[in-house]
C-alpha positions as CSV (number, residue, x, y, z in Angstrom):
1,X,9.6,15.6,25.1
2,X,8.4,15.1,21.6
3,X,7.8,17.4,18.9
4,X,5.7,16.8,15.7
5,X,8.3,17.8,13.2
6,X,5.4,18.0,10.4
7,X,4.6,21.3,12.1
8,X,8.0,23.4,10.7
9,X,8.3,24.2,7.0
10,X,12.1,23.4,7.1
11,X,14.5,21.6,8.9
12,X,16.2,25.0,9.9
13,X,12.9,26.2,11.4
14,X,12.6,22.2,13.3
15,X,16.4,23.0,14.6
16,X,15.9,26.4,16.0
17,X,13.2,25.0,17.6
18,X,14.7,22.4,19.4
19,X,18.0,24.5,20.0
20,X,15.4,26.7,22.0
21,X,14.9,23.7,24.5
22,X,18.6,22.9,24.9
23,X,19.2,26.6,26.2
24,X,20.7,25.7,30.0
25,X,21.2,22.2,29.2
26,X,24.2,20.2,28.6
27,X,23.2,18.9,25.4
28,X,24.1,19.9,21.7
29,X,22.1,19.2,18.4
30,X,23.9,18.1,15.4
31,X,22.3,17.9,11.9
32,X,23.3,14.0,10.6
33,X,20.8,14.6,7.5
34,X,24.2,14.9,5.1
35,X,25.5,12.0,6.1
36,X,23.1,9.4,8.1
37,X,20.2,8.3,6.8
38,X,17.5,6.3,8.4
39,X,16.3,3.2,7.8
40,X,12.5,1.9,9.1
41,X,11.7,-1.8,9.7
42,X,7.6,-2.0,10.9
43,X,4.2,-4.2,11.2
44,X,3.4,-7.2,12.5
45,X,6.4,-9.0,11.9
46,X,9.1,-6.3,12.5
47,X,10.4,-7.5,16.1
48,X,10.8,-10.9,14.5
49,X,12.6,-9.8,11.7
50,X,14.7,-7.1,13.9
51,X,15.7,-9.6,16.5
52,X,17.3,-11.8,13.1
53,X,18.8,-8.8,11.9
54,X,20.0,-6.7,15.4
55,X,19.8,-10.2,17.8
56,X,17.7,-11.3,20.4
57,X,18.5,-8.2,22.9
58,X,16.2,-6.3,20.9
59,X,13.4,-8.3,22.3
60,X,13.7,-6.8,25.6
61,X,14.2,-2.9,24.4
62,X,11.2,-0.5,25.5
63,X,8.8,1.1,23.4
64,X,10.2,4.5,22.3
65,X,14.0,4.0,23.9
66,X,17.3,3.2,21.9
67,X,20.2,1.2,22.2
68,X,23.5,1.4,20.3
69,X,23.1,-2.1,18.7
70,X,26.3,-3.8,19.1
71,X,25.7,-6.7,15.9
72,X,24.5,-4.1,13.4
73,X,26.7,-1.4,14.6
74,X,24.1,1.3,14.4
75,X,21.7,3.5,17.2
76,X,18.5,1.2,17.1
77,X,15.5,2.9,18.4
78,X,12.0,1.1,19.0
79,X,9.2,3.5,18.1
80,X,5.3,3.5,17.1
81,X,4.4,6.2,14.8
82,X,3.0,3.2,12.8
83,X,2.5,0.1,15.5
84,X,3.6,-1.1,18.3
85,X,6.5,-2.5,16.4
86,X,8.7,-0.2,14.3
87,X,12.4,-0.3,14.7
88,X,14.5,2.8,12.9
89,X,18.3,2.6,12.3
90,X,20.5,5.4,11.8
91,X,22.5,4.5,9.3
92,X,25.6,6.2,7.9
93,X,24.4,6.8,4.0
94,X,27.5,5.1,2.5
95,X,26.2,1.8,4.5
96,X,22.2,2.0,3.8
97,X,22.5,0.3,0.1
98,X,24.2,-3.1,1.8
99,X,22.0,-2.7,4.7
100,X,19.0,-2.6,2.3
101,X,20.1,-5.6,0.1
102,X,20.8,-7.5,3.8
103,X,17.5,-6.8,4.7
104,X,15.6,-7.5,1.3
105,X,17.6,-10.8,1.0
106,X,15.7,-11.9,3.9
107,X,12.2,-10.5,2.7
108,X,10.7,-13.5,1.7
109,X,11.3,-15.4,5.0
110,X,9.6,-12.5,6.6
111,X,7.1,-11.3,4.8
112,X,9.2,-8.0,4.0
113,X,8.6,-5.1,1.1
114,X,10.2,-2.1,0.6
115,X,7.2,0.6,0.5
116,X,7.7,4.5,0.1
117,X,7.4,6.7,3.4
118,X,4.9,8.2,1.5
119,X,2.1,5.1,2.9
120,X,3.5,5.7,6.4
121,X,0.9,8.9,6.9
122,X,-1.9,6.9,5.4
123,X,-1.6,3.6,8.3
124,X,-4.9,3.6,9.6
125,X,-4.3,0.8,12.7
126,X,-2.9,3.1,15.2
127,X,-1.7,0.1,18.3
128,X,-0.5,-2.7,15.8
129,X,-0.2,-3.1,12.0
130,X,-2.7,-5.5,11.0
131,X,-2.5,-7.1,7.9
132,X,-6.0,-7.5,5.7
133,X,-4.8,-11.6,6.1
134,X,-4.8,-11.2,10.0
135,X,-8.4,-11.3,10.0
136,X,-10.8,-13.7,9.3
137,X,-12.3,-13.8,5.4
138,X,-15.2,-11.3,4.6
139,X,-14.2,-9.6,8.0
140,X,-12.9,-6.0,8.8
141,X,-11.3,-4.1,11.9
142,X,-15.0,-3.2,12.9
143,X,-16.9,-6.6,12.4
144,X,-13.7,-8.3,14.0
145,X,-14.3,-5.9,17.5
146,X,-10.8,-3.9,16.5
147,X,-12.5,-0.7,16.2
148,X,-10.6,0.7,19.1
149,X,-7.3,0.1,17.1
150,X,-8.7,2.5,14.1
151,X,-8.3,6.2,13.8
152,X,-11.3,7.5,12.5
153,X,-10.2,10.9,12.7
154,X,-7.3,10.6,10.1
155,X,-8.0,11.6,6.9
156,X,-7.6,9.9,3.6
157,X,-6.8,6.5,4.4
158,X,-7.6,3.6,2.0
159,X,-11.5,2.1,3.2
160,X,-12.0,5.2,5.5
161,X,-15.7,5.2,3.9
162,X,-16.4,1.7,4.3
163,X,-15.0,1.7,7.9
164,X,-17.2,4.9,8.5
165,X,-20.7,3.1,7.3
166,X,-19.3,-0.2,9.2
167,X,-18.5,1.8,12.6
168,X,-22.3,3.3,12.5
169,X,-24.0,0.5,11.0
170,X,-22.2,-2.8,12.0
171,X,-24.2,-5.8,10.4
172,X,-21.9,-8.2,12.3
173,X,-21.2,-7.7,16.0
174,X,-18.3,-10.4,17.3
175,X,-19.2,-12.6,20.0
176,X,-17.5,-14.2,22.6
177,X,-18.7,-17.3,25.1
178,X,-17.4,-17.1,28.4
179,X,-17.9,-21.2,29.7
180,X,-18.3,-21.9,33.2
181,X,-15.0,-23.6,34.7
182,X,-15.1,-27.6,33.6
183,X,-17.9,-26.9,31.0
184,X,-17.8,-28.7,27.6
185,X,-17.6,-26.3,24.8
């Protein structure tokens, strides 16, 4: 099961947690946090990007499983705290700096940017990351039908106003045209 981890003040009060649920099992936890590090690759382009940095077998790993990625030599684990597609690497910490400069050399080709995990609380598109340039200009989530992909309930997110007034007053509904089979459009 998972556990929201923002909930303990401290990692020691997180672990004795979690040791609490191992009691009976054969399972041990280990605290990595001296000597692994992780690293977070997400949006709209991350499983493109992943699959040129981990291969192609990535493509075919399930939402919230792991593999032991055999090109980059790390755990690999396909998660969604942000979108559909974020991929987190444990990474020993004596590794992350050439992993980093591996990954930024690349950035351009994919669209990449190193942001502060600071932002990652603030992502207000809860199935995807959507990009502002995804949608059509003078458009929004609302006025483009995504409302269902917006958490209006989190707090503090850059636009959560605007999306607010939008969601109770849209003044542009999408529309769609369903043709008959063989019609013209």
């Amino acid at each position: 099961s998972f556990v929201d981890a923002s909930r303990f003040d401290s990692p020691a009060a997180l672990a004795a947690h979690l040791e609490t649920g191992l009691q009976g099992q054969d399972a041990t936890l280990e605290d990595l946090s001296g000597a692994m590090s992780v690293l977070c690759l997400l949006g709209p382009k991350a499983e493109k990007a992943m699959s040129e940095f981990g291969g192609d077998d990535i493509l075919g790993l399930p939402y919230l499983s792991f593999e032991d990625n055999a090109r980059l030599g790390l755990p690999l684990f396909r998660m969604g705290s942000s979108g559909e597609y974020e991929y987190r690497m444990l990474c020993p910490n004596d590794a992350v700096a050439a992993l980093e400069a591996q990954m930024l050399e690349k950035a351009a080709e994919f669209d990449l940017a190193q942001i502060s995990t600071d932002i990652l609380g603030l992502l207000m598109l809860e199935m995807r990351s959507l990009q502002l340039s995804d949608l059509a200009e003078g458009t929004d989530p609302i006025t483009a039908g995504l409302h269902w992909m917006v958490d209006f309930r989190k707090e503090g997110y850059p636009g959560a106003d605007l999306l607010h007034a939008r969601k109770e007053a849209p003044q542009d509904l999408p529309l769609m045209l369903l043709l008959d089979a063989g019609a013209i459009a």
